[in-house]
PDB file of N, CA, C and O in Angstrom, chain B, residues numbered from 101:
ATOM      1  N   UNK B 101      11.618  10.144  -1.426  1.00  0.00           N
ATOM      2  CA  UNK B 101      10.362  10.527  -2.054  1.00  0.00           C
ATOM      3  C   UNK B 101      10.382  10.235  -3.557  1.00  0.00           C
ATOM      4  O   UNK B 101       9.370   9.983  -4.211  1.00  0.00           O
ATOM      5  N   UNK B 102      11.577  10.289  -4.022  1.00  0.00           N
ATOM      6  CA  UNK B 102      11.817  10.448  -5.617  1.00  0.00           C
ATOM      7  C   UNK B 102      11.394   9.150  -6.084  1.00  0.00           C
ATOM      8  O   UNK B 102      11.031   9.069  -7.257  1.00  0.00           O
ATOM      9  N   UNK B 103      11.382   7.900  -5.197  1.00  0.00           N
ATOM     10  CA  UNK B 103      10.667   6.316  -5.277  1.00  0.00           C
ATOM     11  C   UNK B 103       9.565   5.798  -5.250  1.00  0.00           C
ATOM     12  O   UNK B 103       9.287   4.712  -5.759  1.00  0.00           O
ATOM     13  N   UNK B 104       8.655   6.681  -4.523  1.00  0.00           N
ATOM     14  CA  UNK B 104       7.311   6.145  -4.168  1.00  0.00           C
ATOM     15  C   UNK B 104       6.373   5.824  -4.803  1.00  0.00           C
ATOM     16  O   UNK B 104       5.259   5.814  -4.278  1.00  0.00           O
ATOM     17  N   UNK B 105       6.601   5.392  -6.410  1.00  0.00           N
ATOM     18  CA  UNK B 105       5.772   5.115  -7.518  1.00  0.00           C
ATOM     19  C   UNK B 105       6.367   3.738  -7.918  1.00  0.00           C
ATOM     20  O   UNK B 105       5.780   2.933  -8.640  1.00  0.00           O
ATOM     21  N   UNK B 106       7.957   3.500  -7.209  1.00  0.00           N
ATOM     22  CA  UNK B 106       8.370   2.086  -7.700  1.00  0.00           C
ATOM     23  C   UNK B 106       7.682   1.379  -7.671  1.00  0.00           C
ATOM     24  O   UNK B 106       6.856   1.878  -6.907  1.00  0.00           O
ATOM     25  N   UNK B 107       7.143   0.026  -8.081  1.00  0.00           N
ATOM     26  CA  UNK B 107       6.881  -1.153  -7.663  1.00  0.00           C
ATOM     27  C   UNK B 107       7.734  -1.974  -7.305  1.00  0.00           C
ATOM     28  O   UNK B 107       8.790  -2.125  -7.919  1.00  0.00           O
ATOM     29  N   UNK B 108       7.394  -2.672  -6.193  1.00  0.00           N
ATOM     30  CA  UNK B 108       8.040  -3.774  -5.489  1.00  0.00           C
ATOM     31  C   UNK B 108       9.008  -4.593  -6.859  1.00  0.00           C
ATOM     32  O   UNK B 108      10.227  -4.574  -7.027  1.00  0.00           O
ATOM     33  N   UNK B 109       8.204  -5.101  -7.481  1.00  0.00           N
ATOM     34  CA  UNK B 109       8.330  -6.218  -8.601  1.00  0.00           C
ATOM     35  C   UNK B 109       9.584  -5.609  -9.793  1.00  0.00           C
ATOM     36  O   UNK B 109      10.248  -6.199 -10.645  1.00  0.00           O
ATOM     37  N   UNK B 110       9.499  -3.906  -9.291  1.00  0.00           N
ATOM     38  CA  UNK B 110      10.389  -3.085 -10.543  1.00  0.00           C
ATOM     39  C   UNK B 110       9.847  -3.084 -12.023  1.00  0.00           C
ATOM     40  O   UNK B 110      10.477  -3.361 -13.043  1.00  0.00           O
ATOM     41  N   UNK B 111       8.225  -2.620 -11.866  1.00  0.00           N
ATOM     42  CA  UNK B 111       7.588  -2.458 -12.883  1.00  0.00           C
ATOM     43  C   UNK B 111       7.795  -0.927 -12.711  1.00  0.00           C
ATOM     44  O   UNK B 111       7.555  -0.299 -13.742  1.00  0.00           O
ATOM     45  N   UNK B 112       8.143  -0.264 -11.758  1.00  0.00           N
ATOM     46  CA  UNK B 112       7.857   1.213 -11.752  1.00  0.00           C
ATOM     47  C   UNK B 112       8.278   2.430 -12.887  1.00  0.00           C
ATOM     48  O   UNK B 112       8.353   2.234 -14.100  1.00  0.00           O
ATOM     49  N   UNK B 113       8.470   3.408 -12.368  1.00  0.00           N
ATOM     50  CA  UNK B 113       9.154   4.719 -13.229  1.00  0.00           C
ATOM     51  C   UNK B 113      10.647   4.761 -13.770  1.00  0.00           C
ATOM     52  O   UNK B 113      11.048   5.154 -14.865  1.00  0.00           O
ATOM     53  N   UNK B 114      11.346   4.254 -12.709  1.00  0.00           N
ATOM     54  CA  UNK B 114      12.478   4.060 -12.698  1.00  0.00           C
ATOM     55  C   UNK B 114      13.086   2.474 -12.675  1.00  0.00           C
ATOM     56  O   UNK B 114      14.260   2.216 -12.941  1.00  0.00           O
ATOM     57  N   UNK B 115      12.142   1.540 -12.334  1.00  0.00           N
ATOM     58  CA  UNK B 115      13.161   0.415 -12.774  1.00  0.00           C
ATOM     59  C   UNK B 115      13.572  -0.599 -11.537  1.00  0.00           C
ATOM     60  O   UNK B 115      13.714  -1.820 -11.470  1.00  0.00           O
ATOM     61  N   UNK B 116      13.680   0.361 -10.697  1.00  0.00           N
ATOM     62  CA  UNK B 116      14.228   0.105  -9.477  1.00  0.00           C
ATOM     63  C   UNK B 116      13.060  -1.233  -8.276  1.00  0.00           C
ATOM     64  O   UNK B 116      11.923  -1.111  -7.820  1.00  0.00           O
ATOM     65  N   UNK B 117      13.949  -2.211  -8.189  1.00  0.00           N
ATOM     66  CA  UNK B 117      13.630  -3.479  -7.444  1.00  0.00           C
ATOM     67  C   UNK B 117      13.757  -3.649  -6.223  1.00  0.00           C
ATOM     68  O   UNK B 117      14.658  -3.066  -5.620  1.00  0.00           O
ATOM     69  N   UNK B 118      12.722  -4.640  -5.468  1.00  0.00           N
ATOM     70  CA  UNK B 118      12.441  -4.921  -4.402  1.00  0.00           C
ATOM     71  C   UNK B 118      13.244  -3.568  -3.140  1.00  0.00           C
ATOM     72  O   UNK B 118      12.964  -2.401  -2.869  1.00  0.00           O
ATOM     73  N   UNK B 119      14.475  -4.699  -2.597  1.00  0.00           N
ATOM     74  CA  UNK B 119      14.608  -3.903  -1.307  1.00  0.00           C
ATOM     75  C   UNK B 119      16.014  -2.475  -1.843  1.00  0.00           C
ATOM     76  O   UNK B 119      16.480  -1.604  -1.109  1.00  0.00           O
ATOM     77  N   UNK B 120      16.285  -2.699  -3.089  1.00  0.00           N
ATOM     78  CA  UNK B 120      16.485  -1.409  -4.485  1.00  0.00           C
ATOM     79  C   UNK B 120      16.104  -0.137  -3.608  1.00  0.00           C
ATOM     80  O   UNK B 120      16.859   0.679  -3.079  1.00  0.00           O
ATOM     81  N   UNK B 121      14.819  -0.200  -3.609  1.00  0.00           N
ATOM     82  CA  UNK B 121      13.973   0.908  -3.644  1.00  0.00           C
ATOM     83  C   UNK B 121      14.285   1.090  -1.891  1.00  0.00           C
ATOM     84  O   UNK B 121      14.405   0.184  -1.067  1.00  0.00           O
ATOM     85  N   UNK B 122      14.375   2.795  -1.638  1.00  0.00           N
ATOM     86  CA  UNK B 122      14.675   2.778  -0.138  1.00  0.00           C
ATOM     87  C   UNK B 122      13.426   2.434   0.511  1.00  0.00           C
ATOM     88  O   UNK B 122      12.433   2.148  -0.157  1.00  0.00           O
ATOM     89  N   UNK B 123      13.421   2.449   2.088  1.00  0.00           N
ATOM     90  CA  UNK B 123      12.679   2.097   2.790  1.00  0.00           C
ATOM     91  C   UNK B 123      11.438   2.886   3.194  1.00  0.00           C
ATOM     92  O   UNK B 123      10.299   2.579   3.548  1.00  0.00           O
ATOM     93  N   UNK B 124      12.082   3.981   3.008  1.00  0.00           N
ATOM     94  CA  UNK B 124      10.557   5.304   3.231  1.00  0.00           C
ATOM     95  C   UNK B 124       9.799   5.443   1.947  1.00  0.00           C
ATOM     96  O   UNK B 124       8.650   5.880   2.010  1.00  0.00           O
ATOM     97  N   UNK B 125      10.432   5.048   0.535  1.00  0.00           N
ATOM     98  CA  UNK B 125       9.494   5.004  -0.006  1.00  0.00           C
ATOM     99  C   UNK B 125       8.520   3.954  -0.363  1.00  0.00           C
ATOM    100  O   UNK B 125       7.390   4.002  -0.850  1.00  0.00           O
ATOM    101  N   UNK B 126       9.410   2.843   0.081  1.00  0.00           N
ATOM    102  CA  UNK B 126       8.492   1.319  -0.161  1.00  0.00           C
ATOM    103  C   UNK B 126       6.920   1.775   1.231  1.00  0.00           C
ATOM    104  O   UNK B 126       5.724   1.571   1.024  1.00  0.00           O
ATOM    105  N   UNK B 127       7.411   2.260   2.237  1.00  0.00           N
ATOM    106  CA  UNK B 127       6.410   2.968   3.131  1.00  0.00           C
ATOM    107  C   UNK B 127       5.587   4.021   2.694  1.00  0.00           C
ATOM    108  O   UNK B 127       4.435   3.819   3.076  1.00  0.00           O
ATOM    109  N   UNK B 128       5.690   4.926   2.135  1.00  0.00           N
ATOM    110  CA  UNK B 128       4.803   6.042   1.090  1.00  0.00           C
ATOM    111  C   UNK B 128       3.749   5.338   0.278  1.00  0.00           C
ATOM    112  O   UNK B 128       2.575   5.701   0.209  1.00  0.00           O
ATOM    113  N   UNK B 129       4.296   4.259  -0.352  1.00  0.00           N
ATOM    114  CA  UNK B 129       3.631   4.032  -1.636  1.00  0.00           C
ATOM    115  C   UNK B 129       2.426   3.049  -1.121  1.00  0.00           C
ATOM    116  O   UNK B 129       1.414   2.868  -1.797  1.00  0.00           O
ATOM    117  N   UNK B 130       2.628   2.493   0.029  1.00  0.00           N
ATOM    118  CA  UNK B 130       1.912   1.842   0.587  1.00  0.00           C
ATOM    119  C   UNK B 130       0.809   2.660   1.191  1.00  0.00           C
ATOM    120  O   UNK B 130      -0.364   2.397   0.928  1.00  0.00           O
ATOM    121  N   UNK B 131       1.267   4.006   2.287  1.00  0.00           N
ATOM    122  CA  UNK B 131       0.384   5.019   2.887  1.00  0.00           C
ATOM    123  C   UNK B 131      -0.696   5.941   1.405  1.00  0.00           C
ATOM    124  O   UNK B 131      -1.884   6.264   1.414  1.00  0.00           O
ATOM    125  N   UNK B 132       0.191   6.084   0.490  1.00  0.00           N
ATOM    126  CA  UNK B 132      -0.594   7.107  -0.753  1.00  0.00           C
ATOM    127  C   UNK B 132      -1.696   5.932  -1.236  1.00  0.00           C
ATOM    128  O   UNK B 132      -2.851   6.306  -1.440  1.00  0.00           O
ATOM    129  N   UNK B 133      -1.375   4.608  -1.409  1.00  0.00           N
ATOM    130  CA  UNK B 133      -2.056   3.694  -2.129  1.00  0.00           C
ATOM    131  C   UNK B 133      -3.366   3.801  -1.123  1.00  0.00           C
ATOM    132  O   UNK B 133      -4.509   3.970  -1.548  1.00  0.00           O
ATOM    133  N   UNK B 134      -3.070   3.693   0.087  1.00  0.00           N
ATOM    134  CA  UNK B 134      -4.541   3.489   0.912  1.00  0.00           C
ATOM    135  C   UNK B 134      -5.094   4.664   1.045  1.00  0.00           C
ATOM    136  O   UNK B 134      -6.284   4.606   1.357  1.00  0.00           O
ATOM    137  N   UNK B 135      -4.455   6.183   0.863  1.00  0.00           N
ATOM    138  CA  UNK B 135      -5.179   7.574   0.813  1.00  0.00           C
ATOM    139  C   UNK B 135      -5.909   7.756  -0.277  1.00  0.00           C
ATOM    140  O   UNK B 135      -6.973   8.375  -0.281  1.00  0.00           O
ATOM    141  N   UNK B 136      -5.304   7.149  -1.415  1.00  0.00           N
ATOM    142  CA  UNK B 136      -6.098   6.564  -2.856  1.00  0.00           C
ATOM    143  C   UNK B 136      -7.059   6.305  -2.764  1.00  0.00           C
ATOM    144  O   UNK B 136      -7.891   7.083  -3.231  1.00  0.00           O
ATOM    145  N   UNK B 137      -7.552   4.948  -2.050  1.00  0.00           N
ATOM    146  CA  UNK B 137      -8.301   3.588  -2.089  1.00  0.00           C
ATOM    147  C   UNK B 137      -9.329   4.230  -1.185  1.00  0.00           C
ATOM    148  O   UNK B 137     -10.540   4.292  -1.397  1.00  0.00           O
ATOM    149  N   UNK B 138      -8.483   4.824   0.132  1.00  0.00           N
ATOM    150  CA  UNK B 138     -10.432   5.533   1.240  1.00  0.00           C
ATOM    151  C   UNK B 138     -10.845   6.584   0.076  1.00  0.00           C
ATOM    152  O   UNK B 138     -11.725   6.405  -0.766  1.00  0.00           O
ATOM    153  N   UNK B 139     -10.059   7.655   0.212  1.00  0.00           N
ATOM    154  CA  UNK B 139     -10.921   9.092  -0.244  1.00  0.00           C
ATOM    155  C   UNK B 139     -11.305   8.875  -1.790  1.00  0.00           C
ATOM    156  O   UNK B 139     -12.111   9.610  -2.361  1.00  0.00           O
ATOM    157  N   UNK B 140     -10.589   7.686  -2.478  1.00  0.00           N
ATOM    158  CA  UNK B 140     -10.999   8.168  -4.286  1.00  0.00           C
ATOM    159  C   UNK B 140     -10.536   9.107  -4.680  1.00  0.00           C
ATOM    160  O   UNK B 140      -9.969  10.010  -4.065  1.00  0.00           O
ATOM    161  N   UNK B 141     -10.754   8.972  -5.858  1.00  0.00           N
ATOM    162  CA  UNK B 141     -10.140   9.691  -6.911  1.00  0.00           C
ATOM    163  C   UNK B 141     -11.135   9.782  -7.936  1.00  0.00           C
ATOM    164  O   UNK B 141     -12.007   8.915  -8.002  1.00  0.00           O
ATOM    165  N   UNK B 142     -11.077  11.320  -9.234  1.00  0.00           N
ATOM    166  CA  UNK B 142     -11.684  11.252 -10.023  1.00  0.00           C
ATOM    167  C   UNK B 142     -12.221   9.930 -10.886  1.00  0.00           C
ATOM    168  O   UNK B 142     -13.406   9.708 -11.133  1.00  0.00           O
ATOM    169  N   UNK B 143     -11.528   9.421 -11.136  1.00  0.00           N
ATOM    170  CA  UNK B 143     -11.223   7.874 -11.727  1.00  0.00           C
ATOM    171  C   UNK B 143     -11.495   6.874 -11.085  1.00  0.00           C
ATOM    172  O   UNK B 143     -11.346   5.772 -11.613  1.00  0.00           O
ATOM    173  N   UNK B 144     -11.920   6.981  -9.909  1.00  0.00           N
ATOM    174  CA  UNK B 144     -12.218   5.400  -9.112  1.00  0.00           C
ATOM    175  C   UNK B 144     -12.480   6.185  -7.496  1.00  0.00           C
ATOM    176  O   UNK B 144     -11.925   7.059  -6.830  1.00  0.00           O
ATOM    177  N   UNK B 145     -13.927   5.080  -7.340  1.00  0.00           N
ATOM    178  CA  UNK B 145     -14.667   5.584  -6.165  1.00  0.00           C
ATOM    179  C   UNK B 145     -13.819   4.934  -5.017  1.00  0.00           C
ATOM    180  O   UNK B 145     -12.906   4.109  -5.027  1.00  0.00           O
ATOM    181  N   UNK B 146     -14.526   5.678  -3.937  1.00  0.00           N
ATOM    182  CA  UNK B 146     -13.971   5.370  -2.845  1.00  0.00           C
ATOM    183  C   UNK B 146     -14.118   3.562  -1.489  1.00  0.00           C
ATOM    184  O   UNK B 146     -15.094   2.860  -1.223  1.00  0.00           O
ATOM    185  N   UNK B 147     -12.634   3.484  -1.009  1.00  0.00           N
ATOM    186  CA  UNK B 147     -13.492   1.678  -0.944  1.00  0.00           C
ATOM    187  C   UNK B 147     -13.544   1.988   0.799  1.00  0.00           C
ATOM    188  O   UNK B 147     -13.340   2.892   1.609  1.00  0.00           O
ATOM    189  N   UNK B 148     -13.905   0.766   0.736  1.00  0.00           N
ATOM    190  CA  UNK B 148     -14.131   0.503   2.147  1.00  0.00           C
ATOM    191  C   UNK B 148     -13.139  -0.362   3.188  1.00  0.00           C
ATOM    192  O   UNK B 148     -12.796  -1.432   2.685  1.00  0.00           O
ATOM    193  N   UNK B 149     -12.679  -0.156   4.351  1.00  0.00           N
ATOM    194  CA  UNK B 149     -11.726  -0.874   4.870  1.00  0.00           C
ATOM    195  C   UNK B 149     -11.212  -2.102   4.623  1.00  0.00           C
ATOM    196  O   UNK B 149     -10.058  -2.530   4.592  1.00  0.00           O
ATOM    197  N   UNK B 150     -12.513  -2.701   4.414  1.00  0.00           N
ATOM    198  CA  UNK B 150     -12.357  -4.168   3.932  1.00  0.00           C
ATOM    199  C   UNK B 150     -11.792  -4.467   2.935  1.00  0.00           C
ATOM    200  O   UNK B 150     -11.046  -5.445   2.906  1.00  0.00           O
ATOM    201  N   UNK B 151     -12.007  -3.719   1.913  1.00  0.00           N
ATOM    202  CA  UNK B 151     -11.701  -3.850   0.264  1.00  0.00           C
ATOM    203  C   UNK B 151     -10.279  -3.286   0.558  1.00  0.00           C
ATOM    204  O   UNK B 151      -9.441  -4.059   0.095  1.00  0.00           O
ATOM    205  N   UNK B 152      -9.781  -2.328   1.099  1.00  0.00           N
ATOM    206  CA  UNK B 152      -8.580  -2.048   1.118  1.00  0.00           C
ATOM    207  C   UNK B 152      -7.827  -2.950   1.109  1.00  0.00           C
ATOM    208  O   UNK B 152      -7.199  -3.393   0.147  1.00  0.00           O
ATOM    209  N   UNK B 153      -7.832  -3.489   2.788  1.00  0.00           N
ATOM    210  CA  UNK B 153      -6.985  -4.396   3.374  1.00  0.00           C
ATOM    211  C   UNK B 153      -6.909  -5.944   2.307  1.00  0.00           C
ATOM    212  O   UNK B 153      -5.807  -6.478   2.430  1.00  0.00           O
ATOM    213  N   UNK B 154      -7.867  -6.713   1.322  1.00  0.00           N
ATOM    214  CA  UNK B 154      -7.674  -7.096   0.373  1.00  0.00           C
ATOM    215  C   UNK B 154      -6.993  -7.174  -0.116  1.00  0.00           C
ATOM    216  O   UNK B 154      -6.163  -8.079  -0.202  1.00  0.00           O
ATOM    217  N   UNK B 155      -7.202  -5.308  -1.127  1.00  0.00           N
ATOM    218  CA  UNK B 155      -6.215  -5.104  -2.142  1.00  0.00           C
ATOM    219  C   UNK B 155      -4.973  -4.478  -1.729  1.00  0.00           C
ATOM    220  O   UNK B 155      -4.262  -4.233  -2.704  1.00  0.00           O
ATOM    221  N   UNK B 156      -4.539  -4.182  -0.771  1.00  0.00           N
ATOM    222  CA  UNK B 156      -3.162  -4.105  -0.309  1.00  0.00           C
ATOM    223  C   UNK B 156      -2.359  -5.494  -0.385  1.00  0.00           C
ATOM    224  O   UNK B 156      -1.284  -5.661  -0.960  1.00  0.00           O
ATOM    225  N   UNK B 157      -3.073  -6.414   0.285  1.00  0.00           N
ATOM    226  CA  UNK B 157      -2.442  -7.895   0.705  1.00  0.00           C
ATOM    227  C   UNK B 157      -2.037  -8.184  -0.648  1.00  0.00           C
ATOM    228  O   UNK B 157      -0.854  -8.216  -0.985  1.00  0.00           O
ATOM    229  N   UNK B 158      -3.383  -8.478  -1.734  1.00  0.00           N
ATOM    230  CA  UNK B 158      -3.245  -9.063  -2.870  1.00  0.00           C
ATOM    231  C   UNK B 158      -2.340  -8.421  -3.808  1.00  0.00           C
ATOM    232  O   UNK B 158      -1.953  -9.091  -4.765  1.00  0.00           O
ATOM    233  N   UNK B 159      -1.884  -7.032  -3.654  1.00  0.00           N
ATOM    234  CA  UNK B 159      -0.935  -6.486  -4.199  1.00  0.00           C
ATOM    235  C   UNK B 159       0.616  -6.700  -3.481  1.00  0.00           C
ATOM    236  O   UNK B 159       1.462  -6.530  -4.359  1.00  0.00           O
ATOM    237  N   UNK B 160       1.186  -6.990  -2.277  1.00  0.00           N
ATOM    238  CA  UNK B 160       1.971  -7.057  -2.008  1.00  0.00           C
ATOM    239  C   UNK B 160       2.590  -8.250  -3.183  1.00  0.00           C
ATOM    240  O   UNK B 160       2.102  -9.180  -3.824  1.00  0.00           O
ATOM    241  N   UNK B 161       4.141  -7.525  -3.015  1.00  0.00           N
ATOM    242  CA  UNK B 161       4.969  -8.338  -3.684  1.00  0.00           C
ATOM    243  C   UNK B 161       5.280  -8.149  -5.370  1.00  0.00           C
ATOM    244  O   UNK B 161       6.256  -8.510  -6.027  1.00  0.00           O
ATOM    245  N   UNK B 162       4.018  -7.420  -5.784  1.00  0.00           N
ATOM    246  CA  UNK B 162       4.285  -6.976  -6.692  1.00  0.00           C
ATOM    247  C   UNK B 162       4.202  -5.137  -7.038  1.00  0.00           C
ATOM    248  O   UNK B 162       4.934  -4.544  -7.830  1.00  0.00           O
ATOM    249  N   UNK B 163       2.839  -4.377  -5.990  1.00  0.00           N
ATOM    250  CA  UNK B 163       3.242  -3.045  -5.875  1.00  0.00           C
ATOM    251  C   UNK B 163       3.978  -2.792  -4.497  1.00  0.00           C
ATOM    252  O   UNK B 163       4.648  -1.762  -4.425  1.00  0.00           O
ATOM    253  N   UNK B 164       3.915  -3.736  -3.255  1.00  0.00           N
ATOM    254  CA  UNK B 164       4.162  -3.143  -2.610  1.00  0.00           C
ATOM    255  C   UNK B 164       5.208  -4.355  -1.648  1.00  0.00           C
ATOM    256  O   UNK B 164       4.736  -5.484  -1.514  1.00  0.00           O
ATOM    257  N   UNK B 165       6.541  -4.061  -1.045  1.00  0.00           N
ATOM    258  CA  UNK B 165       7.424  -4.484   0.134  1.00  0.00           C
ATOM    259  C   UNK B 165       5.961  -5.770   1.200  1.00  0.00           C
ATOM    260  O   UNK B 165       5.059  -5.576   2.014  1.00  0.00           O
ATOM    261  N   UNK B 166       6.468  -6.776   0.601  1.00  0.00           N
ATOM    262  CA  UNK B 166       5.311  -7.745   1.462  1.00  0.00           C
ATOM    263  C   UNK B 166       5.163  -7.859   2.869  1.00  0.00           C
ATOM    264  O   UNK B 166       4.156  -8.262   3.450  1.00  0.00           O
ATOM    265  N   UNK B 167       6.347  -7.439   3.438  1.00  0.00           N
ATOM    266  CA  UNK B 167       6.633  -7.423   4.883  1.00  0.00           C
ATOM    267  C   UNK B 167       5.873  -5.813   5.575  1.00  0.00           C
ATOM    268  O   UNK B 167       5.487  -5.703   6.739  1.00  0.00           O
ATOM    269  N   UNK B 168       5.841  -5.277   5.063  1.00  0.00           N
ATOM    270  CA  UNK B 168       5.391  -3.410   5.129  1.00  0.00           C
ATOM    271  C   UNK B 168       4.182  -3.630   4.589  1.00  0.00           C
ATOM    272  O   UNK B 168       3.436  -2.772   5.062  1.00  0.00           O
ATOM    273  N   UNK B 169       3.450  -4.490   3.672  1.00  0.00           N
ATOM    274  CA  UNK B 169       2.279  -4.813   3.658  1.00  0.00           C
ATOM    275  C   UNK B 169       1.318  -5.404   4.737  1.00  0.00           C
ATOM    276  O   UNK B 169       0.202  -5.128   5.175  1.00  0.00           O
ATOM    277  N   UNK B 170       2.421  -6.491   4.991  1.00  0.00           N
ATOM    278  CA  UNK B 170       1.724  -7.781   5.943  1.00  0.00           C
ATOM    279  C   UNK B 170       1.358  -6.799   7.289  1.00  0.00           C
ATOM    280  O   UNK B 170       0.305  -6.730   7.923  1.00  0.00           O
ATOM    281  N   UNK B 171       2.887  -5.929   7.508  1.00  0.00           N
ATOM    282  CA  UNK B 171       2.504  -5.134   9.061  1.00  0.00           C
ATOM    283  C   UNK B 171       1.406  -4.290   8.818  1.00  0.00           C
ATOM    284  O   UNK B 171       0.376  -4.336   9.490  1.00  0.00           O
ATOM    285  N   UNK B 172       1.662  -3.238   7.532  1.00  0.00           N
ATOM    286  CA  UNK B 172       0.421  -2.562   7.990  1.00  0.00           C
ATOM    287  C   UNK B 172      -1.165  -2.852   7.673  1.00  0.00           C
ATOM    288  O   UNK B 172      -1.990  -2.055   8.119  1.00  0.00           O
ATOM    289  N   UNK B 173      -1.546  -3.843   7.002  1.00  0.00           N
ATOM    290  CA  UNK B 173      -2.777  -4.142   7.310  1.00  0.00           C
ATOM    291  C   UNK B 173      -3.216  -5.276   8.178  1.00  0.00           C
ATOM    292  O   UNK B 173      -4.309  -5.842   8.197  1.00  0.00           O
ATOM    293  N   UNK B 174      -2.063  -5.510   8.947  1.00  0.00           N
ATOM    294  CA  UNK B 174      -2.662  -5.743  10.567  1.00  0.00           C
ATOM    295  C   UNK B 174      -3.022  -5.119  10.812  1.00  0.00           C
ATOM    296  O   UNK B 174      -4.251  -5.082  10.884  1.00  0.00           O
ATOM    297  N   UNK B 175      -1.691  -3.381  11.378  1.00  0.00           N
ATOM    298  CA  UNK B 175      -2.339  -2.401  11.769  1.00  0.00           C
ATOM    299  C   UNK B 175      -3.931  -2.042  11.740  1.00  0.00           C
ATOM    300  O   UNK B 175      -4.714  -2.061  12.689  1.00  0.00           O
ATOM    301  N   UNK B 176      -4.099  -1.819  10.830  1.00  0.00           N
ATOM    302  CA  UNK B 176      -5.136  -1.702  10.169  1.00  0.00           C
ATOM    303  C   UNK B 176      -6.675  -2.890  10.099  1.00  0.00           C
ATOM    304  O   UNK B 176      -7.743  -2.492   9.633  1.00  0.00           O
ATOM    305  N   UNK B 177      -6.560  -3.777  10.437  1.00  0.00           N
ATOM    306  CA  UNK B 177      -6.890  -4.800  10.948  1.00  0.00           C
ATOM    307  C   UNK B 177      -7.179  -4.566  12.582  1.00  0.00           C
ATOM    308  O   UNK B 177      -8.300  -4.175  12.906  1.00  0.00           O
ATOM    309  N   UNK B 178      -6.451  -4.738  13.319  1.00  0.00           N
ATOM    310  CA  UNK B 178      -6.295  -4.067  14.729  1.00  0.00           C
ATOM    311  C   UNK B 178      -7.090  -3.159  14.839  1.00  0.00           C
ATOM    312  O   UNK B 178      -8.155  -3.479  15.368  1.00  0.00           O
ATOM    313  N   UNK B 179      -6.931  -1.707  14.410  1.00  0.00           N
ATOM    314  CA  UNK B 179      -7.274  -0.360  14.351  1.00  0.00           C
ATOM    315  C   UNK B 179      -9.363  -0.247  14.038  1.00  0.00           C
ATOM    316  O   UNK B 179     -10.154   0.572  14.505  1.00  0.00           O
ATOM    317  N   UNK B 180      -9.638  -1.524  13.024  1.00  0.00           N
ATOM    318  CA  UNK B 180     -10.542  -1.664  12.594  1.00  0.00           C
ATOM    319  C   UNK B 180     -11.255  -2.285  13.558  1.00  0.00           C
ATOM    320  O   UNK B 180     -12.445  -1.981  13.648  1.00  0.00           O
ATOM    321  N   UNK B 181     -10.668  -3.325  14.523  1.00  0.00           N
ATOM    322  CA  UNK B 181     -11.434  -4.130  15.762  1.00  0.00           C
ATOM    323  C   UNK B 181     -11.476  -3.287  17.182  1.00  0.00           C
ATOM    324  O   UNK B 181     -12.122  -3.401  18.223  1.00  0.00           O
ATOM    325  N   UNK B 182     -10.490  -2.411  16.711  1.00  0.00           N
ATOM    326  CA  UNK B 182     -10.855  -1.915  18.087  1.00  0.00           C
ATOM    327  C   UNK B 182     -11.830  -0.327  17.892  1.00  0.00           C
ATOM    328  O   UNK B 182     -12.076   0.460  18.805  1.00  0.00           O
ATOM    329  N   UNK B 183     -12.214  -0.203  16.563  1.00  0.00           N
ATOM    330  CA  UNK B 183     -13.107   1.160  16.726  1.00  0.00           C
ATOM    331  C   UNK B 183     -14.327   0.019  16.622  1.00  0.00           C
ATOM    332  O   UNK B 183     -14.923   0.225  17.679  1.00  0.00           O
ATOM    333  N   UNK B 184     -14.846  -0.779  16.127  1.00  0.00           N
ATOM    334  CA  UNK B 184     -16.267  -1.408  16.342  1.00  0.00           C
ATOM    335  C   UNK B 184     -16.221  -1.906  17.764  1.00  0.00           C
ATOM    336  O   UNK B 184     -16.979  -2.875  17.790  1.00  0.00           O
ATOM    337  N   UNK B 185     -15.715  -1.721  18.926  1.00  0.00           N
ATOM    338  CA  UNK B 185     -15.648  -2.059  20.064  1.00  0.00           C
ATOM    339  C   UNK B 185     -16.414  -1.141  21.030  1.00  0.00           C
ATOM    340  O   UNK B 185     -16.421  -1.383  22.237  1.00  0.00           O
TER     341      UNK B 185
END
């Protein structure tokens, strides 16, 4: 937990790089980033699936584990085709 603000790239709090950073938190930072991005925040409105899955992709590699990116906005991708069904 003490990681989940790293960035991939090791721009984070601590410094700490790519696969550096453990694995549950390279996974957190990815799950908090998209709890961010639906519900908003004082500071920035709330997006829409689409815009997520975007800015997750377009951020991998530098906030976020590209491989833990790539999977979960398939997921998410997936998840999205099969509720308009």
């Amino acid at each position: 937990m003490l990681f989940h603000h790293e960035n991939f790239d090791g721009s984070g709090y601590y410094g700490k790089k790519g696969k550096n950073i453990p694995l549950l938190s390279r996974i957190i930072r990815i799950i908090d980033s998209y709890d961010t991005m639906l519900y908003g925040r004082i500071y920035q409105n709330p997006k829409d699936q689409y815009q997520i899955i975007q800015e997750i992709k377009s951020l991998s590699d530098i906030h976020y584990d590209k491989d833990l990116a790539l999977s979960y906005t398939n997921f998410l991708e997936t998840k999205a085709c099969q509720l308009l069904l």
